[in-house]
Steps between C-alpha positions, in 0.01 A plus 500: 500500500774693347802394335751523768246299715442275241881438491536486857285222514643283260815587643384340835361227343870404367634540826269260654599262218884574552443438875282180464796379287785562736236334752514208327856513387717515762386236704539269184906614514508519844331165650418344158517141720179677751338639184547208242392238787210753553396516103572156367365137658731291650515231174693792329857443545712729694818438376768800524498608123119545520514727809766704329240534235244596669706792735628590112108522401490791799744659370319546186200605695645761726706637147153494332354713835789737446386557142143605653654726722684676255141512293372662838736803482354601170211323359518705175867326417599092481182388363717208345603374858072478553501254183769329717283485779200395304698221399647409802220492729317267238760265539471487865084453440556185257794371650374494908148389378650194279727395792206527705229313265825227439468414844821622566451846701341566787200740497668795658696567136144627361521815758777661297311347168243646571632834581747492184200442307308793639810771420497334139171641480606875653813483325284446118253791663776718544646394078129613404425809737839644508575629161923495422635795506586638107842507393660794314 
């Protein structure tokens, strides 16, 4: 595999996390009562200011994908925005899997865990295969 394949690749591979995110993202802003009622258990309160939360917690997510997409355009550029992303993602792995372990959501939050989790591990394989490109 060449370079420019190579690239190409990884470039796809932050697209499908950019579009994953706005998956998740804008239905959070757009029917965060569906989507919250969806992720969280009933004893969770749903009183307005937490719903406003949690459509401002998409917001983050599809800003996040947009970051991604802008890795996707040139993989060689941005690497700082994949530290983001590491970061990010991680959250969503502890955070989901402690509301779910609390008792508090429902199992379908460990989909998107789960999948977070996995592009933390292709985002650090990119860091280590992809060397930075050298400043003058």
């Amino acid at each position: 595999m060449n370079l420019s394949e190579g690239n190409r690749a990884w470039s796809y591979m932050f697209l499908g996390a950019a579009l994953f995110n706005y998956a998740i993202g804008f239905p959070l802003v757009l029917a965060r009562h569906w989507t919250f009622d969806l992720s969280y258990v009933v004893t969770v309160g749903r009183d307005p200011m937490a719903l406003l939360l949690w459509a401002d917690f998409g917001f983050l997510v599809i800003l996040i994908g947009f970051g991604y997409h802008i890795i996707s355009r040139d993989v060689t550029r941005n690497r700082g925005i994949v530290i983001l992303g590491i970061i990010a993602k991680l959250f969503d792995v502890v955070n989901f899997t402690t509301q779910f372990l609390l008792g508090l959501a429902k199992p379908i939050v460990l989909i998107p865990a789960s999948i977070d989790g996995l592009f933390v591990l292709a985002f650090l394989m990119f860091l280590f295969k992809v060397p930075s490109p050298k400043t003058a």
